[in-house]
PDB file of N, H, CA, C and O in Angstrom:
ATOM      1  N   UNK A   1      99.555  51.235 148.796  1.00  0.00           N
ATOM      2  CA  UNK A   1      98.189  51.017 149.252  1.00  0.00           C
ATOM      3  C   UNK A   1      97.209  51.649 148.276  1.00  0.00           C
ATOM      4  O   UNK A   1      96.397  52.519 148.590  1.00  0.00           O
ATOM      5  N   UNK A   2      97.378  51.075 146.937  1.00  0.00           N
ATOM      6  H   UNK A   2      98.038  50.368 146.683  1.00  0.00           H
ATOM      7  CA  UNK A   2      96.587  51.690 146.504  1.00  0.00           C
ATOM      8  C   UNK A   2      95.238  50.408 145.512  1.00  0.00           C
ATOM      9  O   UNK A   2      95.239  49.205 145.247  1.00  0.00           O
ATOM     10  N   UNK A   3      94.552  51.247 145.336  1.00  0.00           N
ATOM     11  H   UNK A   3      94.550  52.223 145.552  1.00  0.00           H
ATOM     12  CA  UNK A   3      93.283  49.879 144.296  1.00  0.00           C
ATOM     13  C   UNK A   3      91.889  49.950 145.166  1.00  0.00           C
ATOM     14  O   UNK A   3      90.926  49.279 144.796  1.00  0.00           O
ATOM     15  N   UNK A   4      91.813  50.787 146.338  1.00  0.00           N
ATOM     16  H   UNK A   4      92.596  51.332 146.639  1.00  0.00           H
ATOM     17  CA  UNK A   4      90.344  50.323 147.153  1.00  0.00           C
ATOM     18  C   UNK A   4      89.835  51.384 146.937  1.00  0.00           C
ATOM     19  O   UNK A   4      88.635  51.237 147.166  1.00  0.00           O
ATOM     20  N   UNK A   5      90.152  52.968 146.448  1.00  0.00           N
ATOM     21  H   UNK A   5      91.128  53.087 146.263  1.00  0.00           H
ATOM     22  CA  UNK A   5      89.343  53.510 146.050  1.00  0.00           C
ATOM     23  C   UNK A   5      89.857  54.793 145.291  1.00  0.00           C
ATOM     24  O   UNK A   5      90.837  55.204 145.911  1.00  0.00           O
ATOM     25  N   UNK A   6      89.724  55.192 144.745  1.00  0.00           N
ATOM     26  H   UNK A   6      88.928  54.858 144.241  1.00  0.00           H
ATOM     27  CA  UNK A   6      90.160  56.640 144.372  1.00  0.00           C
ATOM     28  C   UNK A   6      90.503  57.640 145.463  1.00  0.00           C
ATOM     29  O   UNK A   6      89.543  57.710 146.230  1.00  0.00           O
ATOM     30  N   UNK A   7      91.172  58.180 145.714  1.00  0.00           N
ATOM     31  H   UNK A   7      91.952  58.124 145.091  1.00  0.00           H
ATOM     32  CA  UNK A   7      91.789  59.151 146.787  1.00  0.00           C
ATOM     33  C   UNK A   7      92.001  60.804 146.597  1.00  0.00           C
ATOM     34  O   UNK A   7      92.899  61.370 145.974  1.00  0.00           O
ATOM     35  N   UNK A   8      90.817  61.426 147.378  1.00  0.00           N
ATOM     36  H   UNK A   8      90.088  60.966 147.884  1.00  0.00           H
ATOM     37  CA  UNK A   8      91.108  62.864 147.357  1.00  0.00           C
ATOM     38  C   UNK A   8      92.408  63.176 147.738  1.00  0.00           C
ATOM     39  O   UNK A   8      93.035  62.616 148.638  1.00  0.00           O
ATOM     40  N   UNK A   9      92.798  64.084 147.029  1.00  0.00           N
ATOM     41  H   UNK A   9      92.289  64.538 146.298  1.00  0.00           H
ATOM     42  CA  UNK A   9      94.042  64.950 147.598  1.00  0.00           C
ATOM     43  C   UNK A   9      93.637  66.395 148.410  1.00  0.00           C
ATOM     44  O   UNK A   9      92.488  66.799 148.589  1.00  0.00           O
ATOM     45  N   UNK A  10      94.899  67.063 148.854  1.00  0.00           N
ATOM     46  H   UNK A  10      95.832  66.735 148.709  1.00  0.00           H
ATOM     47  CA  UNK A  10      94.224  68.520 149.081  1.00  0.00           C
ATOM     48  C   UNK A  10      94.684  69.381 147.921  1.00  0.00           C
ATOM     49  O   UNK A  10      94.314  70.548 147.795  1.00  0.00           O
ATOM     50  N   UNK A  11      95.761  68.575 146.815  1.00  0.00           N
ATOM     51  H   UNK A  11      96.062  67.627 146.918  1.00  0.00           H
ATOM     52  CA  UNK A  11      95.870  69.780 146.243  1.00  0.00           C
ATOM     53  C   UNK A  11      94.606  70.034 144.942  1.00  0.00           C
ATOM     54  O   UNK A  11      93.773  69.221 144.543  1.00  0.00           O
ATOM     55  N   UNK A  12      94.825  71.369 144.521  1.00  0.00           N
ATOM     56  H   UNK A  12      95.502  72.030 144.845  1.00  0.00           H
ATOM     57  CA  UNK A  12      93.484  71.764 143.625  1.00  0.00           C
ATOM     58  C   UNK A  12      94.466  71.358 142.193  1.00  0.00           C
ATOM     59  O   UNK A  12      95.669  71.472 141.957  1.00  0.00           O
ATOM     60  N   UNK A  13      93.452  70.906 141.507  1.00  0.00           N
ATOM     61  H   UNK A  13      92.475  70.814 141.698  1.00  0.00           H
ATOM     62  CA  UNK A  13      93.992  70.286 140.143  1.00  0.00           C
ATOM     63  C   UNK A  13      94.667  71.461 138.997  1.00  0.00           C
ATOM     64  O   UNK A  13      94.226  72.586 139.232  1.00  0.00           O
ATOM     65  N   UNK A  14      95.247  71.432 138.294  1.00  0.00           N
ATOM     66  H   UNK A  14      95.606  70.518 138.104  1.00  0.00           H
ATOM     67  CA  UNK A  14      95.999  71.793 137.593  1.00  0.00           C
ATOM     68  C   UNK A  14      97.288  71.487 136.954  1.00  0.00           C
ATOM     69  O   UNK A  14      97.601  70.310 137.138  1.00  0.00           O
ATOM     70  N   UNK A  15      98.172  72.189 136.235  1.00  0.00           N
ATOM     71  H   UNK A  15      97.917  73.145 136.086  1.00  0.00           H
ATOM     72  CA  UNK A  15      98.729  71.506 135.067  1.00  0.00           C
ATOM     73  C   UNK A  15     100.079  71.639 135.619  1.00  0.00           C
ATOM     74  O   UNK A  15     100.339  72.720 136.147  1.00  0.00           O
ATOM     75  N   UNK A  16     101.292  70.425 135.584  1.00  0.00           N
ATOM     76  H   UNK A  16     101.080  69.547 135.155  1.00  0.00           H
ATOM     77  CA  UNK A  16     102.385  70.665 136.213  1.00  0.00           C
ATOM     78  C   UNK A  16     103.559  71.345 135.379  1.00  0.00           C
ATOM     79  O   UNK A  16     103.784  71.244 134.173  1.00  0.00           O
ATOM     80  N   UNK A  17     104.306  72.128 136.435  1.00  0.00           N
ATOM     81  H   UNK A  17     104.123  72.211 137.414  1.00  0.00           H
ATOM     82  CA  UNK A  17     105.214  73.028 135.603  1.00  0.00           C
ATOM     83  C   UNK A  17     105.902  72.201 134.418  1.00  0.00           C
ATOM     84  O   UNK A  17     105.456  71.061 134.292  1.00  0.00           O
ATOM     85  N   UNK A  18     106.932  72.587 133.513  1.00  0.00           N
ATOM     86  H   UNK A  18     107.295  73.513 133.615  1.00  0.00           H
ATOM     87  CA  UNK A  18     107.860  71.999 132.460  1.00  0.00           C
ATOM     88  C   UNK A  18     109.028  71.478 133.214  1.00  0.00           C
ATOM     89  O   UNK A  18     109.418  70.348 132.920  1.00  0.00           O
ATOM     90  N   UNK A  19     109.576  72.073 134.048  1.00  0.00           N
ATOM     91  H   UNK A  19     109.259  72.991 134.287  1.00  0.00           H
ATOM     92  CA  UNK A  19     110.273  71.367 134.724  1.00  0.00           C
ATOM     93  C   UNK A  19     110.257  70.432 135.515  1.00  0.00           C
ATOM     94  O   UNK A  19     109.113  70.207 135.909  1.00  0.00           O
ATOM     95  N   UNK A  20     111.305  69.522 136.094  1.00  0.00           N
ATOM     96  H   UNK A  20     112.235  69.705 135.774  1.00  0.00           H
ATOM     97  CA  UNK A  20     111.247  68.654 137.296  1.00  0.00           C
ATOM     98  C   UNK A  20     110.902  69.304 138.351  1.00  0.00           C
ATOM     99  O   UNK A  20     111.140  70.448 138.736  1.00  0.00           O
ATOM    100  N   UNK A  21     110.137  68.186 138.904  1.00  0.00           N
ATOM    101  H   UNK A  21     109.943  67.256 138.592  1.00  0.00           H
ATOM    102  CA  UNK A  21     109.572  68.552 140.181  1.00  0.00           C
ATOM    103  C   UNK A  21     109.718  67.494 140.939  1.00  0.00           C
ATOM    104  O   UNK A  21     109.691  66.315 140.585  1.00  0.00           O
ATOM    105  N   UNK A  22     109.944  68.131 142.475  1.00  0.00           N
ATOM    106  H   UNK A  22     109.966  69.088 142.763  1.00  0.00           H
ATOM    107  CA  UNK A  22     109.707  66.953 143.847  1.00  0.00           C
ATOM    108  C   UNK A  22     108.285  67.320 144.544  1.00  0.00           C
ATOM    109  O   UNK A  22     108.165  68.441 145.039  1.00  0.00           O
ATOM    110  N   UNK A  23     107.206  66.400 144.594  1.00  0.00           N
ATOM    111  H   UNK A  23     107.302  65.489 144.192  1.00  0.00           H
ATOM    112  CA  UNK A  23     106.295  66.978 145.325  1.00  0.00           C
ATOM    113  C   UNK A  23     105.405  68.579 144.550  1.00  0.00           C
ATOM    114  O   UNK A  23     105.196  69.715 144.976  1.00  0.00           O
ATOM    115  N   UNK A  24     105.202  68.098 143.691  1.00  0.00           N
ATOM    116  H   UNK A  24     105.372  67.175 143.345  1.00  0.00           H
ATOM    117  CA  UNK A  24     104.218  69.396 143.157  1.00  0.00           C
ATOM    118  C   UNK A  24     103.302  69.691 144.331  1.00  0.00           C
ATOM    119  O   UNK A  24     103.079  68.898 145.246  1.00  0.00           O
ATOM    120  N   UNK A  25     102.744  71.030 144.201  1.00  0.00           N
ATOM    121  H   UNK A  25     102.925  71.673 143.458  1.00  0.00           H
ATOM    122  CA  UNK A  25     101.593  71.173 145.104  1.00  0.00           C
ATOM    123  C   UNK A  25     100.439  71.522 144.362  1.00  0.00           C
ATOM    124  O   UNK A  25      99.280  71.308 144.717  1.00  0.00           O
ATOM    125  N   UNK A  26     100.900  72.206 143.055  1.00  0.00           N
ATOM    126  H   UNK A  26     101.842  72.380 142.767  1.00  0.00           H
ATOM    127  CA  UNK A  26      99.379  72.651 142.547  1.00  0.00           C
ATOM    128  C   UNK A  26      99.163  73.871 142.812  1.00  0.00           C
ATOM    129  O   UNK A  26      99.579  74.411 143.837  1.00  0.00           O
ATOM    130  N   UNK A  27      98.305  74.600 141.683  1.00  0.00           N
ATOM    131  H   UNK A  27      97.967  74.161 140.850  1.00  0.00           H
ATOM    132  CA  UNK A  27      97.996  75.826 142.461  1.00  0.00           C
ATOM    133  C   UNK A  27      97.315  75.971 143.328  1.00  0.00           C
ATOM    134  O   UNK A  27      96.474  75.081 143.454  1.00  0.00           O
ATOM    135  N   UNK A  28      97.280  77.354 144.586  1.00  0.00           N
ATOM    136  H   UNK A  28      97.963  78.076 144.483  1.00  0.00           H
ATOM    137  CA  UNK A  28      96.642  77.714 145.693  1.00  0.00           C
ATOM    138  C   UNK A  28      95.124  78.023 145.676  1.00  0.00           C
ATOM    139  O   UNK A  28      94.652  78.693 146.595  1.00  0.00           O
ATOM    140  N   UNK A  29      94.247  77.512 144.556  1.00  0.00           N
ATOM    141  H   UNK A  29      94.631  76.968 143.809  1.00  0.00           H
ATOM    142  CA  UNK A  29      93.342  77.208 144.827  1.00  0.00           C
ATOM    143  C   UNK A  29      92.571  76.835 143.023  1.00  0.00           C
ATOM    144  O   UNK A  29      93.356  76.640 142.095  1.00  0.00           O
ATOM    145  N   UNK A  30      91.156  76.793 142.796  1.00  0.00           N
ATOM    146  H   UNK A  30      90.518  76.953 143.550  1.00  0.00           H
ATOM    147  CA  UNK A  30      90.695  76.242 141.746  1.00  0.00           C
ATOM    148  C   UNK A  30      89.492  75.768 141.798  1.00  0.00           C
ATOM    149  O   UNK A  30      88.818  76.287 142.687  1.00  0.00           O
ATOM    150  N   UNK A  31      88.870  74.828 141.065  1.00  0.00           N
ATOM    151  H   UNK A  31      89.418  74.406 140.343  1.00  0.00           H
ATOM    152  CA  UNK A  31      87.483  74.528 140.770  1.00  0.00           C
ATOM    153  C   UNK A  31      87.249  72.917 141.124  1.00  0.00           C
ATOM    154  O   UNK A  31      86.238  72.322 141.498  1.00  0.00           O
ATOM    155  N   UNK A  32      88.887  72.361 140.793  1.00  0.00           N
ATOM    156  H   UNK A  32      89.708  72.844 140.490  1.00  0.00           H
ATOM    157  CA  UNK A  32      88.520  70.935 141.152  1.00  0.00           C
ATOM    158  C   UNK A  32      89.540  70.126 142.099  1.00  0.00           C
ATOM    159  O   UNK A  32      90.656  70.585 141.853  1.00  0.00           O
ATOM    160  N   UNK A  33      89.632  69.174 143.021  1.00  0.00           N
ATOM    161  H   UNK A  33      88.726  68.801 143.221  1.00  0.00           H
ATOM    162  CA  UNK A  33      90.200  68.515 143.511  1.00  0.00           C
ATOM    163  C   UNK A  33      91.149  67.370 143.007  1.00  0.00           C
ATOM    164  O   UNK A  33      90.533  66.431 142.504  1.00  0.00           O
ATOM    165  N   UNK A  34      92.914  67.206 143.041  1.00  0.00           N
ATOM    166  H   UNK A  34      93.415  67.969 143.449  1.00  0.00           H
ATOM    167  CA  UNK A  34      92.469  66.302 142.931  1.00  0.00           C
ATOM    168  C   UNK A  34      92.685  64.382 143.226  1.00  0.00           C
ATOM    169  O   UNK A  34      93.438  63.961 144.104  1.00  0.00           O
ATOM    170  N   UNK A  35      92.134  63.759 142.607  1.00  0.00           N
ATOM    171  H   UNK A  35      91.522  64.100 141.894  1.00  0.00           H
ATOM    172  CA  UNK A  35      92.039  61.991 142.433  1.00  0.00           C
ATOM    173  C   UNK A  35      93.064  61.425 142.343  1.00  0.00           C
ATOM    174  O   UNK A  35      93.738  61.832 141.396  1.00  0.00           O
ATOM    175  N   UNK A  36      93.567  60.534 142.995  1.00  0.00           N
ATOM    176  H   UNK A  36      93.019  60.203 143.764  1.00  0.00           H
ATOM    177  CA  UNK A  36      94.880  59.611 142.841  1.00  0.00           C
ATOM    178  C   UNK A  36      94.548  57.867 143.391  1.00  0.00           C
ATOM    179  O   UNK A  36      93.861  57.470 144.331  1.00  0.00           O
ATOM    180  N   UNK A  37      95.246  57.205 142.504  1.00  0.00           N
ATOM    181  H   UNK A  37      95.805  57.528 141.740  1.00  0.00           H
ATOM    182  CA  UNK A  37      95.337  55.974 143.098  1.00  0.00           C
ATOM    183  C   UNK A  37      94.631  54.599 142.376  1.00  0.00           C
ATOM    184  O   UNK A  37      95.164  53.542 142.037  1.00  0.00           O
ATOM    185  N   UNK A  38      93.401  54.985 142.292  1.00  0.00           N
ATOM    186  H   UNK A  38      92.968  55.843 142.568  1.00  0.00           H
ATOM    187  CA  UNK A  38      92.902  54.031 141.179  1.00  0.00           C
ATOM    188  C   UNK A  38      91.625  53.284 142.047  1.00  0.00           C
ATOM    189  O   UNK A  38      91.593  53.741 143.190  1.00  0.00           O
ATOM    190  N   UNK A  39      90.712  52.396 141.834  1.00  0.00           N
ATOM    191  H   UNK A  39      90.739  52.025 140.906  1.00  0.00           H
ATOM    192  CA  UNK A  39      90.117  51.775 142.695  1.00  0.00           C
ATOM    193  C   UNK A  39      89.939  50.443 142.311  1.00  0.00           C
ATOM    194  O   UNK A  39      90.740  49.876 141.567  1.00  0.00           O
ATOM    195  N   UNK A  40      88.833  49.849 142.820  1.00  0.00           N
ATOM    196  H   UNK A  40      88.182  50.309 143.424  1.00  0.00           H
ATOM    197  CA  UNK A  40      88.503  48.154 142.732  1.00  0.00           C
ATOM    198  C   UNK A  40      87.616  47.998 141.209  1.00  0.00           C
ATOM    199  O   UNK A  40      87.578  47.135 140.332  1.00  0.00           O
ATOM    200  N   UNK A  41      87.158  48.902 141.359  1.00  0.00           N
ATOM    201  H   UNK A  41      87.189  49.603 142.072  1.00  0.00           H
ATOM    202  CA  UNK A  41      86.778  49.348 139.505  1.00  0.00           C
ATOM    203  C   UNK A  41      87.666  49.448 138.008  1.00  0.00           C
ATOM    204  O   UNK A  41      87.373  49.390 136.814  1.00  0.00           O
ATOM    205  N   UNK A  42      88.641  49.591 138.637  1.00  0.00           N
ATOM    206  H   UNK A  42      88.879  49.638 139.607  1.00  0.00           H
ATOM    207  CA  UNK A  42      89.865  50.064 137.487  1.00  0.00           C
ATOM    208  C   UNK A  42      90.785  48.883 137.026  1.00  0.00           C
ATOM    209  O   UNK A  42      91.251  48.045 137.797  1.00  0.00           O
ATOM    210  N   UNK A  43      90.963  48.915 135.839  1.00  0.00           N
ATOM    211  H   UNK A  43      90.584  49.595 135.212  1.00  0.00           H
ATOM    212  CA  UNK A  43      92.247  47.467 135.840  1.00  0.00           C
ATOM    213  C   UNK A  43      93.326  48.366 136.295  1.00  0.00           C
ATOM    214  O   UNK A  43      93.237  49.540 136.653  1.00  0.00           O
ATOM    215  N   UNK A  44      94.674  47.369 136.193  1.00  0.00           N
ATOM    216  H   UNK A  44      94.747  46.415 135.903  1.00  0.00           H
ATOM    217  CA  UNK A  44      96.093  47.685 136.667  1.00  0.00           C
ATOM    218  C   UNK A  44      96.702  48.992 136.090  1.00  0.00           C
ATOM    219  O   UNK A  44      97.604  49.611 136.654  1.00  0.00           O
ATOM    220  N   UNK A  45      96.246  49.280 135.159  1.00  0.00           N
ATOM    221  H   UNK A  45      95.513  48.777 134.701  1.00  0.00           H
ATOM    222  CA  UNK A  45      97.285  50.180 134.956  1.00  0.00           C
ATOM    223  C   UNK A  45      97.130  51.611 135.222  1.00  0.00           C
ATOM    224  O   UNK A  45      97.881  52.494 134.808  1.00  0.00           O
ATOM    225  N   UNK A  46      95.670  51.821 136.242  1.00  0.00           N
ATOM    226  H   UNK A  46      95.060  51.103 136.578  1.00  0.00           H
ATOM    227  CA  UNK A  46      95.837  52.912 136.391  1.00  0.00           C
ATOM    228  C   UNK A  46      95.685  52.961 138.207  1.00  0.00           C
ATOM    229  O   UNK A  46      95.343  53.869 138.965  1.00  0.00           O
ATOM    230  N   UNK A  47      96.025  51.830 138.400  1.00  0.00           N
ATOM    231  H   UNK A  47      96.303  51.092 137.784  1.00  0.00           H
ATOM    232  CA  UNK A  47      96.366  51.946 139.684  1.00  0.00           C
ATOM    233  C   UNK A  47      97.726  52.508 140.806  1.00  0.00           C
ATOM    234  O   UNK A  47      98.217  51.706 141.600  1.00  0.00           O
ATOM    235  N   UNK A  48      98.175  53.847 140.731  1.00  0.00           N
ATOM    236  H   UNK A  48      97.776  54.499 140.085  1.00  0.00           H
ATOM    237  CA  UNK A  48      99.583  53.817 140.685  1.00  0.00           C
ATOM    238  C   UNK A  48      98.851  55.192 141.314  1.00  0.00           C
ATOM    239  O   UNK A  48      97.659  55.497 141.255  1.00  0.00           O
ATOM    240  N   UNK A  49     100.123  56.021 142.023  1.00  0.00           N
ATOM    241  H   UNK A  49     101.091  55.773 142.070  1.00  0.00           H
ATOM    242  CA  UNK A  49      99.873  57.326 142.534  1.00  0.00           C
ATOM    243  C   UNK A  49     100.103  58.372 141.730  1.00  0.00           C
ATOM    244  O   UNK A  49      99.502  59.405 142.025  1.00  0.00           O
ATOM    245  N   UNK A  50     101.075  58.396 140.439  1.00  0.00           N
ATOM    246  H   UNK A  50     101.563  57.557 140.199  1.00  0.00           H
ATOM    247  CA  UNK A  50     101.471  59.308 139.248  1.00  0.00           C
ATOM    248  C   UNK A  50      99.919  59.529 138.221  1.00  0.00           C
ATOM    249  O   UNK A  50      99.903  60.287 137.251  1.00  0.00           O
ATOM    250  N   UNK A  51      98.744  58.741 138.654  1.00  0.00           N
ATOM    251  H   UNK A  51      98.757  58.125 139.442  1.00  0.00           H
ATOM    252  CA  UNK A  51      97.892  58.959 137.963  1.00  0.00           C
ATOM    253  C   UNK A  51      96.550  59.742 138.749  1.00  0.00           C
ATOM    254  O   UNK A  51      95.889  59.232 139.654  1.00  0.00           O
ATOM    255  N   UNK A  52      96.374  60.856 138.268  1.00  0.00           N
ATOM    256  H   UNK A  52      96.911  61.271 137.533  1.00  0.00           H
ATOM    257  CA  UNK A  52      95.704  61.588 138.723  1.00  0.00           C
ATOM    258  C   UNK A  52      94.490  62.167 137.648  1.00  0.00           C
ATOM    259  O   UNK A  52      94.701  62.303 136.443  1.00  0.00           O
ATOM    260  N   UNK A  53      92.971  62.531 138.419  1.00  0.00           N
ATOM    261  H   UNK A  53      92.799  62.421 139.398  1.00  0.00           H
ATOM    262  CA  UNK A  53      92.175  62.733 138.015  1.00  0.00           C
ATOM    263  C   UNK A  53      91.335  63.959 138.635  1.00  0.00           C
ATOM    264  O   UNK A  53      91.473  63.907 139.857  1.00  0.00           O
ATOM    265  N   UNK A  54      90.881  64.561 138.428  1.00  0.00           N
ATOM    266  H   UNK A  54      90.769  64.603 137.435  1.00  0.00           H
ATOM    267  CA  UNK A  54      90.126  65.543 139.000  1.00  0.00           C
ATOM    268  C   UNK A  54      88.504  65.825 139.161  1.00  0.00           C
ATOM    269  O   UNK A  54      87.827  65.251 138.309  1.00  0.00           O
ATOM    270  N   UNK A  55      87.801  66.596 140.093  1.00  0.00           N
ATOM    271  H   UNK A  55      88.351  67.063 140.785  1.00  0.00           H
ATOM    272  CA  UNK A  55      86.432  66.508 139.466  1.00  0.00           C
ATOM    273  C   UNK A  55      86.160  67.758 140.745  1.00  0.00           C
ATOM    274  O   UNK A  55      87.229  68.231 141.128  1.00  0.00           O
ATOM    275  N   UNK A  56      85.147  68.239 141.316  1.00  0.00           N
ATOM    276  H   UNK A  56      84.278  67.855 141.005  1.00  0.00           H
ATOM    277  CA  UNK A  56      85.117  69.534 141.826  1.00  0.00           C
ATOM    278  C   UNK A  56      84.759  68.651 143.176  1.00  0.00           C
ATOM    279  O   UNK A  56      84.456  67.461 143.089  1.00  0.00           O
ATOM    280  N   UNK A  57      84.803  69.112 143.992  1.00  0.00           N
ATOM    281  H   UNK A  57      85.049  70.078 144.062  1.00  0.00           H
ATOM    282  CA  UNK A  57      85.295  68.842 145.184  1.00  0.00           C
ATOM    283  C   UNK A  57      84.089  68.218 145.843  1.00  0.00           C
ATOM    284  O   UNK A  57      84.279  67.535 146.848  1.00  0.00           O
ATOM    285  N   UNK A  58      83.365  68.317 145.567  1.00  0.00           N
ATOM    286  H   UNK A  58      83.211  68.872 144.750  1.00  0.00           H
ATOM    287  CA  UNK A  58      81.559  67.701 146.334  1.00  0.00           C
ATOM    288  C   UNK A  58      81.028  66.995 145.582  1.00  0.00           C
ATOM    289  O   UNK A  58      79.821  66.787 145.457  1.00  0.00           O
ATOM    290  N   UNK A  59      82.165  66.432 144.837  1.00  0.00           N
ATOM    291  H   UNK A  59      83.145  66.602 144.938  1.00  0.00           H
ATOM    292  CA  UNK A  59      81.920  64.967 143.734  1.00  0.00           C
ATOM    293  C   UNK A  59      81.385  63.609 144.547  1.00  0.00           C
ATOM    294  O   UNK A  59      82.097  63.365 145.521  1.00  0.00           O
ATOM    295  N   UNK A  60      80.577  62.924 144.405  1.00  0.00           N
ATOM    296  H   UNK A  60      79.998  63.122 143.614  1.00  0.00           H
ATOM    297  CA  UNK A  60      80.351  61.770 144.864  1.00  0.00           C
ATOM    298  C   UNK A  60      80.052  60.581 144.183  1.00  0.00           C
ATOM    299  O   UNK A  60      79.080  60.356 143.462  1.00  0.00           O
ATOM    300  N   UNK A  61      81.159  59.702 144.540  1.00  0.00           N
ATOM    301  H   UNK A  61      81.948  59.885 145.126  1.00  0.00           H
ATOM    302  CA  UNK A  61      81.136  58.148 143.412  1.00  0.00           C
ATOM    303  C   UNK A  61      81.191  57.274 144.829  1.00  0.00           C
ATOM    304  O   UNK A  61      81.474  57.688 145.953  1.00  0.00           O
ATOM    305  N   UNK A  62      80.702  55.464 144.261  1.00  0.00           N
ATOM    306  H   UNK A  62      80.473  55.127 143.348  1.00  0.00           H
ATOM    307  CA  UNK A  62      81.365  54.848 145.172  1.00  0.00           C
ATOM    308  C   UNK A  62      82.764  53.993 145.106  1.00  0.00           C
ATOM    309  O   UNK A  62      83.230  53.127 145.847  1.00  0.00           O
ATOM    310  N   UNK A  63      83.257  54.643 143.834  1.00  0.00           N
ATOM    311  H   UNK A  63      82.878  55.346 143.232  1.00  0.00           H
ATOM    312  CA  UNK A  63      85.161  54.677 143.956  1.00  0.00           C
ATOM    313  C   UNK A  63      85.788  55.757 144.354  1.00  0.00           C
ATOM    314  O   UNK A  63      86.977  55.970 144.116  1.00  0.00           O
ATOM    315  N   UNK A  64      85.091  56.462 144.943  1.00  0.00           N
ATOM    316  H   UNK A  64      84.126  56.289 145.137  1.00  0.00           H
ATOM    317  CA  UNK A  64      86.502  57.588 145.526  1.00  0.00           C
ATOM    318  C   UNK A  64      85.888  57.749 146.961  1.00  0.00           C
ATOM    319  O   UNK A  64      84.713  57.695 147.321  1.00  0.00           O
ATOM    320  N   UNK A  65      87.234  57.999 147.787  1.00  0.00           N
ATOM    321  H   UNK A  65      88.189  58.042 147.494  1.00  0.00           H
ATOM    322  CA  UNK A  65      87.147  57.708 149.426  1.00  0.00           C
ATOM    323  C   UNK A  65      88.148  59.164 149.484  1.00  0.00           C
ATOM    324  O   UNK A  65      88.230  60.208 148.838  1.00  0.00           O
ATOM    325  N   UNK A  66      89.003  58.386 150.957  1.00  0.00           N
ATOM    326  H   UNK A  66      88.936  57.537 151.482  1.00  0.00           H
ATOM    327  CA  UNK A  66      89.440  59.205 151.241  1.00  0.00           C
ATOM    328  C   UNK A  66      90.638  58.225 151.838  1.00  0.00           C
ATOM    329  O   UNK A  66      90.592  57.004 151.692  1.00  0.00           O
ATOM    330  N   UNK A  67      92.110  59.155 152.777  1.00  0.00           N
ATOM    331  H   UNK A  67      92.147  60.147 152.895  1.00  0.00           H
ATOM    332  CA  UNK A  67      92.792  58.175 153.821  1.00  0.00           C
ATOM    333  C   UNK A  67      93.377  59.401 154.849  1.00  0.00           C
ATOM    334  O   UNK A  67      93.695  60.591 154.832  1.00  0.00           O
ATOM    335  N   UNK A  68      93.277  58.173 155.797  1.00  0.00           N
ATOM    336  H   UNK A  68      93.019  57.207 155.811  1.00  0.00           H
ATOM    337  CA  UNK A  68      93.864  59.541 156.704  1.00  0.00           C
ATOM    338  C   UNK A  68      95.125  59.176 157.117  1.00  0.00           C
ATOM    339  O   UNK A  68      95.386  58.030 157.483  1.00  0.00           O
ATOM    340  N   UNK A  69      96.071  60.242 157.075  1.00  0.00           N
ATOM    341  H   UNK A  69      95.858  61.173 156.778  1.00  0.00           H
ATOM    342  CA  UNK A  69      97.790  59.594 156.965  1.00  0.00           C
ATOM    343  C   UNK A  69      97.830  61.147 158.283  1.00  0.00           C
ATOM    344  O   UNK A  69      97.570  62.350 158.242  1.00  0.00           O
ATOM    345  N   UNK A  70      98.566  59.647 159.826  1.00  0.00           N
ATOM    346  H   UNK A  70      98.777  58.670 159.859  1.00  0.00           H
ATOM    347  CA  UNK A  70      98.597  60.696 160.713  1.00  0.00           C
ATOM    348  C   UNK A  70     100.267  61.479 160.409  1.00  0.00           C
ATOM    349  O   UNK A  70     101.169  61.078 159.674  1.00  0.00           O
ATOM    350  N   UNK A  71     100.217  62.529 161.160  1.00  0.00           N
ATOM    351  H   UNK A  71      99.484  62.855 161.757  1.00  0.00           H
ATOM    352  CA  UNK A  71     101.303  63.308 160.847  1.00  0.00           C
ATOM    353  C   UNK A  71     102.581  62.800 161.783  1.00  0.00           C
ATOM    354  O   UNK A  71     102.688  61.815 162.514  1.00  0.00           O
ATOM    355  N   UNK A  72     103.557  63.931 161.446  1.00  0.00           N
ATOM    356  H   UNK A  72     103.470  64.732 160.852  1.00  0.00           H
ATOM    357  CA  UNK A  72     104.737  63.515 162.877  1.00  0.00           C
ATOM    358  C   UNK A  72     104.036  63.879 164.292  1.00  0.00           C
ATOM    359  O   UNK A  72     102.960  64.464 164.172  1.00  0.00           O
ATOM    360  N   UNK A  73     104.409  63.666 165.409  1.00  0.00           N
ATOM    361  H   UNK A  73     105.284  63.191 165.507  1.00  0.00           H
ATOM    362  CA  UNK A  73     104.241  63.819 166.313  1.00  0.00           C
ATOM    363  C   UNK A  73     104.365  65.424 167.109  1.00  0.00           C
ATOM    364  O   UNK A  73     104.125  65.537 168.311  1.00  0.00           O
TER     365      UNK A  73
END
């Protein structure tokens, strides 16, 4: 589900370890948020969830949204 808008994350942006990883989180806090997904603005190839962008958290475009993904029960 991705291409309708750019997508905040919660994690704070920063640089991923050298090793493999499942699920990075990012460090526990920082300056910027960040961006995943791509929007209706973007061609194909940066529409994908491995592509991430950042910008400080009270950023406002009209390509970046949000989604709300409910939890387990």
């Amino acid at each position: 589900m991705h291409g309708n808008v750019w997508e905040w994350c919660a994690d704070w942006y920063g640089k991923y370890p050298a090793t493999a990883q499942v699920d990075p989180q990012g460090p526990p806090s920082g300056a910027h948020r960040v961006l995943r997904g791509g929007s209706w603005y973007d061609d194909g190839r940066v529409l994908r969830s491995a592509l991430r962008y950042h910008f400080e958290a009270g950023y406002r475009n009209v390509n970046i949204g949000f989604r709300l993904a409910r939890g387990p029960n």
